[in-house]
Backbone bond lengths (Angstrom), bond angles and torsions (degrees), N, CA, C in turn:
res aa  C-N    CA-C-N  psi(-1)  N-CA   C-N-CA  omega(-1)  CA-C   N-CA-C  phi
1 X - - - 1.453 - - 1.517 109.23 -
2 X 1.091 126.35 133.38 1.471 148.67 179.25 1.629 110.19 -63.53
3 X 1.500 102.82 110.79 1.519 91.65 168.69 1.440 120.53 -90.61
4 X 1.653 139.76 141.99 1.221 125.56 159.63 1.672 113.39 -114.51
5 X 1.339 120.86 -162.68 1.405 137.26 -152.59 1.512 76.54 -97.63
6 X 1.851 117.82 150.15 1.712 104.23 172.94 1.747 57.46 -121.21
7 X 1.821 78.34 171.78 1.643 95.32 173.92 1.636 87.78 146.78
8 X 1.630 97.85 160.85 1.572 101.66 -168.62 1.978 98.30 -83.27
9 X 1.336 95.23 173.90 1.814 120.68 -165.07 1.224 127.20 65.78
10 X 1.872 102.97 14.73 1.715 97.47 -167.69 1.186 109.20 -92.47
11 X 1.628 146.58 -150.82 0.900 145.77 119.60 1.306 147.71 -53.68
12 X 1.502 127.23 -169.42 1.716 131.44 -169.13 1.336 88.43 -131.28
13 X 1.661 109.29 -142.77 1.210 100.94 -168.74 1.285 127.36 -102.85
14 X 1.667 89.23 55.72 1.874 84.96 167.61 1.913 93.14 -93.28
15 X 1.173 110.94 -14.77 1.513 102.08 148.57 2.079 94.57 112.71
16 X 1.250 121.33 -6.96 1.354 129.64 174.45 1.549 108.68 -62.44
17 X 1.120 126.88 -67.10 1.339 121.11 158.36 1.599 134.92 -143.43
18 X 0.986 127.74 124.65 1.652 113.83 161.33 1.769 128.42 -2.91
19 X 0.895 133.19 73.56 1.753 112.97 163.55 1.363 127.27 -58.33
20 X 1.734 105.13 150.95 1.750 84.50 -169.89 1.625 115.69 -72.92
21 X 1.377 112.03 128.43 1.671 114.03 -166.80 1.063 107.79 17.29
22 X 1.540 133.76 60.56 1.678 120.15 132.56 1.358 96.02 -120.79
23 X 0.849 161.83 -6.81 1.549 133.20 156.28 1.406 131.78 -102.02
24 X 1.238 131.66 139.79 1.565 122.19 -157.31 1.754 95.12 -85.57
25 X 0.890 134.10 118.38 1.100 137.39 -156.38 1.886 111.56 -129.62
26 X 1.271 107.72 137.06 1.458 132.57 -175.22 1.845 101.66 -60.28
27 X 0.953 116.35 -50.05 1.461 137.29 -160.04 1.494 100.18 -101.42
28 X 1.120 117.51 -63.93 2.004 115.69 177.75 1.062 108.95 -168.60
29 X 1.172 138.05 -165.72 1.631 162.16 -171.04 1.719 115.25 -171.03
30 X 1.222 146.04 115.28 0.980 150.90 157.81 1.256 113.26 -42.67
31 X 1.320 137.02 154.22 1.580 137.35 -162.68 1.831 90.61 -154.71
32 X 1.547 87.97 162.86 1.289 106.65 -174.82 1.594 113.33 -78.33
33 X 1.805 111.74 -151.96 1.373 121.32 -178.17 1.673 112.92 -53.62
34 X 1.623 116.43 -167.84 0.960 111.63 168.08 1.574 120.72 -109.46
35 X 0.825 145.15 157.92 1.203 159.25 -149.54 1.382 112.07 -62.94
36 X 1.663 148.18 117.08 0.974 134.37 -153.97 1.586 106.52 -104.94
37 X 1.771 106.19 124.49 1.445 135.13 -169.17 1.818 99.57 -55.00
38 X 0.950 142.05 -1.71 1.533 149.97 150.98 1.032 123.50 -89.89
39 X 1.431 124.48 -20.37 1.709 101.98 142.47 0.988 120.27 -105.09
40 X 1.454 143.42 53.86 1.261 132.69 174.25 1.437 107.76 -77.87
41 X 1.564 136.47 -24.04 0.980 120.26 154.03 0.979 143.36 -84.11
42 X 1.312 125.16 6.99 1.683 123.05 157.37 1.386 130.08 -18.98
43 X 1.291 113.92 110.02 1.282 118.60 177.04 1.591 118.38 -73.62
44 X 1.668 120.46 121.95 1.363 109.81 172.30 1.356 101.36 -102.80
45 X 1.031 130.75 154.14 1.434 145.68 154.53 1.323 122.03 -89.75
46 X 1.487 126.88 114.19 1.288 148.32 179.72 1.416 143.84 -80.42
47 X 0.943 166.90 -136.09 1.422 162.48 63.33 1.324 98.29 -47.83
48 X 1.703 111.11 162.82 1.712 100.50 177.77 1.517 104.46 -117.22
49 X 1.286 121.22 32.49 1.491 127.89 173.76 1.707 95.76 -154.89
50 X 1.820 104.13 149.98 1.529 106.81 165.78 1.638 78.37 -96.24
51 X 1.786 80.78 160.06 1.453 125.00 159.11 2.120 114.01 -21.98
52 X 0.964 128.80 163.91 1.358 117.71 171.31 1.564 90.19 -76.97
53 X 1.553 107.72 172.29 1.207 114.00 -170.57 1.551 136.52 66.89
54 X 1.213 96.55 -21.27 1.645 103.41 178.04 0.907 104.59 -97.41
55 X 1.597 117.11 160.67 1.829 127.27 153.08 1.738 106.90 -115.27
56 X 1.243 82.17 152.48 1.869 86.57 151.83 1.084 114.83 -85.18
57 X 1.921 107.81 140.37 1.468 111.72 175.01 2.043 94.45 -114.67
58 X 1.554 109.62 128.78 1.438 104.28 154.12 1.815 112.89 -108.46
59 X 1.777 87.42 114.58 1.193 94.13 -148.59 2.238 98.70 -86.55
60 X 1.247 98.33 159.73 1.474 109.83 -161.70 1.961 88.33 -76.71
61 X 1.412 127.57 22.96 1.465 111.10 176.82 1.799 83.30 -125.76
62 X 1.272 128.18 21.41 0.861 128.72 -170.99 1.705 150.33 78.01
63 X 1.679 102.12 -16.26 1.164 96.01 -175.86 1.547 96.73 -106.84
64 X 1.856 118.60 -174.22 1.143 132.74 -152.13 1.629 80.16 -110.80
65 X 1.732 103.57 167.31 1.228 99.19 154.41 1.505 89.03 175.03
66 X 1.873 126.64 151.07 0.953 132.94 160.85 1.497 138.97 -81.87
67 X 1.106 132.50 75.17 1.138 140.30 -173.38 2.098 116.83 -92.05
68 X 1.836 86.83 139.19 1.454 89.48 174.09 1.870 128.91 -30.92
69 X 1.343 113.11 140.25 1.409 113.21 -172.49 1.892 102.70 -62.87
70 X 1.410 101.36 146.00 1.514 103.97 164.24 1.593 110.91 77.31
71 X 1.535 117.12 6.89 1.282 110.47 176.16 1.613 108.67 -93.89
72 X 1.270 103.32 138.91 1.717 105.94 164.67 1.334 130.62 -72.26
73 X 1.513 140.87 178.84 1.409 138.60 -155.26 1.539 88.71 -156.91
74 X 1.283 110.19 136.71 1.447 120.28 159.27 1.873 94.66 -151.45
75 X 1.526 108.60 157.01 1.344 112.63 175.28 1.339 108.83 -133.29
76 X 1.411 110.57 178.45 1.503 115.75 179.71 1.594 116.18 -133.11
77 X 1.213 131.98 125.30 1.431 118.41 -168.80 1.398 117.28 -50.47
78 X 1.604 127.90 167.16 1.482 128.86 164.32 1.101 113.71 -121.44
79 X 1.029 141.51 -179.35 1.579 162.14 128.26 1.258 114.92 -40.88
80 X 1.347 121.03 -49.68 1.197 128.26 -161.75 1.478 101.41 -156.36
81 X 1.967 103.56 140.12 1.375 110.22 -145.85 0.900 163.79 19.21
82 X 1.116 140.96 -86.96 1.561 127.71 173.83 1.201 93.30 -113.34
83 X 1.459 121.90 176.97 1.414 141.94 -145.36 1.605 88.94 -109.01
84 X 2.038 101.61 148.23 1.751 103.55 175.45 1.529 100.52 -95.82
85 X 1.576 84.05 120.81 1.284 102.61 178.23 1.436 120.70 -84.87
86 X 1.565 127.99 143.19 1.533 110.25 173.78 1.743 104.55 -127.73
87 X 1.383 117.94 161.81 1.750 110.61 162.79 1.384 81.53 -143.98
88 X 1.802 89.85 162.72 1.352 94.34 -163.79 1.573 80.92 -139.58
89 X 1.620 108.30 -175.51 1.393 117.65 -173.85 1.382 84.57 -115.88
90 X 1.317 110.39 163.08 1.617 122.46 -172.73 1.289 126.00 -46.80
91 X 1.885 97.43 -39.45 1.832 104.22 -178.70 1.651 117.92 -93.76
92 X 1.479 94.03 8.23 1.677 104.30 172.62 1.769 100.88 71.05
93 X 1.522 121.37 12.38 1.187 100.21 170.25 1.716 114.68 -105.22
94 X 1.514 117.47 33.24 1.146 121.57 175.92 1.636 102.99 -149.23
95 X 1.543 99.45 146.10 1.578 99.92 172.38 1.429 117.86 -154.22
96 X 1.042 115.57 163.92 1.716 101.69 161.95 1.487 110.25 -158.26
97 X 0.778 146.43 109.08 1.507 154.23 15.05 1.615 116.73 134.50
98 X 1.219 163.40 21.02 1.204 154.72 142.62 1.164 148.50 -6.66
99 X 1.110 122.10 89.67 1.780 124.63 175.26 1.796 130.36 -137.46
100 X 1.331 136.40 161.91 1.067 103.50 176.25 1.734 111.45 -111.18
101 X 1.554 97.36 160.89 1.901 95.78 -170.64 1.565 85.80 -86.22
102 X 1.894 84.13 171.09 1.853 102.68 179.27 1.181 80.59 -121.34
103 X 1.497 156.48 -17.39 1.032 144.74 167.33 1.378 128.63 -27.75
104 X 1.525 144.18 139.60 1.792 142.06 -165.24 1.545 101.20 -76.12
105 X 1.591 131.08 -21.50 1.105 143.21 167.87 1.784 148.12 -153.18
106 X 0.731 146.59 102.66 1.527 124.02 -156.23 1.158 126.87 -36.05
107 X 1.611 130.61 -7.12 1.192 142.86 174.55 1.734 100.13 -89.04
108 X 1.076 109.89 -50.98 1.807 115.77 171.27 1.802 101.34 -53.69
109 X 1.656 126.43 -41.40 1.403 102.54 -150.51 1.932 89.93 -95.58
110 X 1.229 110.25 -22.57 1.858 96.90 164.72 1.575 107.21 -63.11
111 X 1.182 124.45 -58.28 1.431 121.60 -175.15 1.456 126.17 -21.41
112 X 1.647 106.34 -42.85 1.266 150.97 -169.83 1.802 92.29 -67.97
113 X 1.415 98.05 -81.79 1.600 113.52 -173.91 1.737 114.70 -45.63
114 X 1.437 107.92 -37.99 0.973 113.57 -146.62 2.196 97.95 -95.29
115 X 1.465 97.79 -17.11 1.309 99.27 165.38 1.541 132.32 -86.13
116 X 0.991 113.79 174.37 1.899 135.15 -161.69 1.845 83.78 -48.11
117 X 1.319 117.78 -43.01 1.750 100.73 -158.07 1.080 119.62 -59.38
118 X 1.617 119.50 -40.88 1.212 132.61 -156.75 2.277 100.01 -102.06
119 X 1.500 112.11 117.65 1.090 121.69 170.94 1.291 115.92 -67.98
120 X 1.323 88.34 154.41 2.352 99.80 -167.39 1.399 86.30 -120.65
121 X 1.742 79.03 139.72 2.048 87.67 146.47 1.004 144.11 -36.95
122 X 1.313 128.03 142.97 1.689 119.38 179.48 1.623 96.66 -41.82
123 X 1.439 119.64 161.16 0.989 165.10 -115.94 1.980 101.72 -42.67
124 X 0.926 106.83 21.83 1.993 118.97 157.17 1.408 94.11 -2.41
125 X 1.203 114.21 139.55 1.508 121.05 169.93 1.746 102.17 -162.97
126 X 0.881 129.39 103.67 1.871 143.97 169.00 1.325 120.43 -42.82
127 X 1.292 130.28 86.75 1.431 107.37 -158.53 1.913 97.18 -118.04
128 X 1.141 110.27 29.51 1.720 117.42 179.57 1.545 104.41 161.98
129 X 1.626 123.05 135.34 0.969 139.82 145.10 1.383 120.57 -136.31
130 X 1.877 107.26 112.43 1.348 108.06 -172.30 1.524 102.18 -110.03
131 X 1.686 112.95 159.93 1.506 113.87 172.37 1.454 89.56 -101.90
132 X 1.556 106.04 155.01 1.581 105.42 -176.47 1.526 101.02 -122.56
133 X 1.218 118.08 9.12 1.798 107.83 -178.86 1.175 86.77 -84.83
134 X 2.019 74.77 140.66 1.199 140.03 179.41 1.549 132.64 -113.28
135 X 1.743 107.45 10.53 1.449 101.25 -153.46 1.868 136.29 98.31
136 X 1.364 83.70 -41.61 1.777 104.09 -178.29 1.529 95.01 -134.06
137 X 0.804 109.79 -43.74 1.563 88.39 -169.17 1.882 97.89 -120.62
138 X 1.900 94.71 136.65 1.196 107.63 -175.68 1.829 113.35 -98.43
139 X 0.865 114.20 89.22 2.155 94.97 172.41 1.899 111.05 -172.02
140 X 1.181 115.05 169.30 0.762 115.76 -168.85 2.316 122.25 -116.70
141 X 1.085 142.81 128.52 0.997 102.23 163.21 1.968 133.01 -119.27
142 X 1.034 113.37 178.12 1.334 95.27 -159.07 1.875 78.58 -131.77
143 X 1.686 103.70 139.40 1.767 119.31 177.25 1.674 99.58 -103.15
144 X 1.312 130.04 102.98 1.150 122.02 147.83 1.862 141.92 -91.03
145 X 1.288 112.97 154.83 1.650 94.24 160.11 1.691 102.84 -124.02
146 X 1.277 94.30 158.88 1.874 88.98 -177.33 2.413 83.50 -149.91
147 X 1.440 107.63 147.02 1.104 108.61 160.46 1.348 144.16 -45.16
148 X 1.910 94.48 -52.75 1.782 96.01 -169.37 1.544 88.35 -135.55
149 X 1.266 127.01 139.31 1.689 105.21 167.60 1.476 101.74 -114.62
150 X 1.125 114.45 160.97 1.942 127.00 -168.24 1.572 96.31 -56.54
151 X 1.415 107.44 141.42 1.601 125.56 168.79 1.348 113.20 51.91
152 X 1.525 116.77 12.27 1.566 112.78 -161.54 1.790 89.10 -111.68
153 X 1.455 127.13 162.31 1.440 120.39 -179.72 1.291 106.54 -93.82
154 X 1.810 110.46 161.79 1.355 103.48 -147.99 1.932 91.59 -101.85
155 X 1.238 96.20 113.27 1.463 96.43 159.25 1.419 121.29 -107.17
156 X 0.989 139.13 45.97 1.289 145.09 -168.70 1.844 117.94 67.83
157 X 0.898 116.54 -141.59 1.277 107.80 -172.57 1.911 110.21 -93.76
158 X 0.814 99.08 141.28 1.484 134.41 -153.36 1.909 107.80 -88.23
159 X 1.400 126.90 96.33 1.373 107.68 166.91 1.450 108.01 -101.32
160 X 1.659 102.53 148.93 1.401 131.33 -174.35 1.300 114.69 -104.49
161 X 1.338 138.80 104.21 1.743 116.30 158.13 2.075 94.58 -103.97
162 X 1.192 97.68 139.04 1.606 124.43 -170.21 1.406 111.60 -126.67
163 X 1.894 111.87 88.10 1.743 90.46 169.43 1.287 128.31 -118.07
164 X 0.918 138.80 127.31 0.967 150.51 165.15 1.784 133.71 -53.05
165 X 1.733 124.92 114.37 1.595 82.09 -154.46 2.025 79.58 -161.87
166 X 1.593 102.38 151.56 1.259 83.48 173.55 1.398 117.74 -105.07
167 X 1.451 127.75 144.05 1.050 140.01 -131.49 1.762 104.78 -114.62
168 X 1.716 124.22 179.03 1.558 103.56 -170.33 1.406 125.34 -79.45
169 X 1.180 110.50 -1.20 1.788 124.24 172.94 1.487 116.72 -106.05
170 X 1.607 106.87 39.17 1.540 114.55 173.06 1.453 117.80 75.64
171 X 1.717 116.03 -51.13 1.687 98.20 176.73 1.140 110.22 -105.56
172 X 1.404 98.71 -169.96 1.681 122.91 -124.88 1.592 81.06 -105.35
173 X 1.102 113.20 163.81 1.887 127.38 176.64 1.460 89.30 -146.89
174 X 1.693 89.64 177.75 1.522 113.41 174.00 1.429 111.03 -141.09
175 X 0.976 113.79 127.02 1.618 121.73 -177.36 1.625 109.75 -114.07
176 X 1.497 119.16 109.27 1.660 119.81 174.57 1.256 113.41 -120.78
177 X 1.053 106.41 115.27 1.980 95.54 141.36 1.108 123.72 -136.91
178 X 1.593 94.43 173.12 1.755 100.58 -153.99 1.975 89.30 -149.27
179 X 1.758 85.61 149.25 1.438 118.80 -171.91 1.235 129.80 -168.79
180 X 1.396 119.14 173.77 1.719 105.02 -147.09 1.706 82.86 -81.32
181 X 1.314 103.69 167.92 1.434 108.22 -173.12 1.900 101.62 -106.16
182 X 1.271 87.30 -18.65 1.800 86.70 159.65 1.367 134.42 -75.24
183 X 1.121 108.38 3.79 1.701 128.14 164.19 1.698 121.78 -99.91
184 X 1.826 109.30 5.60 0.991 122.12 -166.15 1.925 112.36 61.27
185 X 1.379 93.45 162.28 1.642 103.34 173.40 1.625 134.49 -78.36
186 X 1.435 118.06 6.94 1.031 135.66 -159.39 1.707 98.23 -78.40
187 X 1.565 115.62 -65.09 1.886 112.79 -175.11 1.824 82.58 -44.08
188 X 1.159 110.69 -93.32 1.551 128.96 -168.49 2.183 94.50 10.44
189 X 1.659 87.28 -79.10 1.730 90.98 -167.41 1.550 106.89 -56.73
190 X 1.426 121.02 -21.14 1.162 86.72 -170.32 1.820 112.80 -106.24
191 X 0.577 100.53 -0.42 2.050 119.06 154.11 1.257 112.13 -78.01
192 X 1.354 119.54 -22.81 1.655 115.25 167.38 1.924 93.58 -83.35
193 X 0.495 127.08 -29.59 1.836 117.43 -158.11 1.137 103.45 -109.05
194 X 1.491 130.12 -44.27 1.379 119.65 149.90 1.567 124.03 -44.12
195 X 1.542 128.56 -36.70 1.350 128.15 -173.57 1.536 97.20 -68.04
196 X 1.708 117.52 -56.45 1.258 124.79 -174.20 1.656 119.98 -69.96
197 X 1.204 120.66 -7.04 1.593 124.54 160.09 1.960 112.77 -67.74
198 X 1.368 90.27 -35.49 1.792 99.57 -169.76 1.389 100.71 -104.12
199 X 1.218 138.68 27.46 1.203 130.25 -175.79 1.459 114.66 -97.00
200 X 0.798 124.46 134.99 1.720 134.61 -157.15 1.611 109.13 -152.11
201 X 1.232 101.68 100.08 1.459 125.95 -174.83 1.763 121.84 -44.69
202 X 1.226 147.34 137.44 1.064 131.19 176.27 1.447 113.35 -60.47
203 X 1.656 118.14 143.14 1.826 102.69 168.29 2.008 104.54 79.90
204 X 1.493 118.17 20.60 1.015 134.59 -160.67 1.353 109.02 -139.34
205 X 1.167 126.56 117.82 1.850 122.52 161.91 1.245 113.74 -99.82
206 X 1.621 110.47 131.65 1.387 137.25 -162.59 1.825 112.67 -79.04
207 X 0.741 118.00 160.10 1.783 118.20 171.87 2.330 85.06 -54.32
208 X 1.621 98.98 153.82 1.311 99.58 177.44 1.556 110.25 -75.40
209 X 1.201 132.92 -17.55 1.435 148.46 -108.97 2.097 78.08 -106.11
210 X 1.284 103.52 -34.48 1.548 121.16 -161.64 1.318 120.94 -85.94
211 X 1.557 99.29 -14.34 1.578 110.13 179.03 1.921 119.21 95.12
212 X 1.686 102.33 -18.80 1.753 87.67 152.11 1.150 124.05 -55.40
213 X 1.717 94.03 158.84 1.439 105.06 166.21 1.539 116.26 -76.38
């Protein structure tokens, strides 16, 4: 896997450079501050089993998260906070995606992505961006399709759901995955919502039910 420079004005995954957390990126994403030492005890509340098929991963950048059984993990350093993490499914035609934004909100770090500065994948096309606050929960997500994405194998055209959301230790993350869009969007959403049900922040204590400490 290809490392590049993260840092703000770069690119996504046409694969030129990292932007800071606005583009979901093949190679990395830049992430925001670090995690604030007053909520480390935040309690999340869980389900106390993943889904069939899933495992828990406790991942070595610290946070929790449920990902499909039998997928691998490789990451890429950042600039800022924790490292973009990726797992993949065996044939590399599934992934999902981890990093945190430096963006002031998830509505600010699409804004970002979604404008003239930041370059798209071959043939990127936007086909939904919803805000999902609710009161309790702050973030946004955005449905893309793009043709080829950087370093990833080419199965034809590629769907993306990307959300963005702030999480129980104040900052903001990014949650992606991506899959052939000729298999329809259905695995995609539900590996995005399964990852983001089990997601457990670094510097954060989980419902006990889940197996944090």
């Amino acid at each position: 896997m290809l490392t590049f420079v993260v840092g703000k004005g770069g690119g996504g995954d046409d694969g030129k450079r990292a932007v800071a957390a606005a583009s979901p990126s093949v190679s990395g994403s830049s992430a925001g501050g670090s995690p604030s030492p007053s909520l480390q005890d935040t309690v999340v509340p869980s389900p106390s089993v993943p889904p069939s098929g899933y495992e828990l991963r406790d991942d070595t950048e610290g946070f929790r998260i449920a990902v499909p059984e039998g997928w691998s993990r490789n990451s890429v350093a950042s600039q800022h906070g924790i490292a973009v993490v990726n797992y993949r499914s065996p044939d590399r035609e599934h992934r999902l995606q981890i990093y945190q934004v430096s963006e002031a909100s998830p509505a600010a770090s699409f804004k970002l992505y979604l404008s003239d500065q930041i370059p798209k994948p071959p043939g990127f096309k936007k086909l939904d961006l919803q805000t999902l606050d609710d009161g309790e929960f702050t973030g946004s997500r955005l449905e893309y399709v793009a043709d080829s994405l950087n370093g990833e194998p080419d199965i034809g055209t590629w769907h993306v759901y990307d959300e963005r959301f702030v999480a129980a230790d104040g900052n903001i993350y990014a949650i992606a995955a991506y899959g052939p869009d000729a298999d329809g969007s259905g695995a995609e959403l539900t590996n995005l919502t399964t990852a983001l049900e089990w997601f457990c922040p670094p510097y954060t204590t989980c419902d006990a039910d889940t197996g944090t400490d």
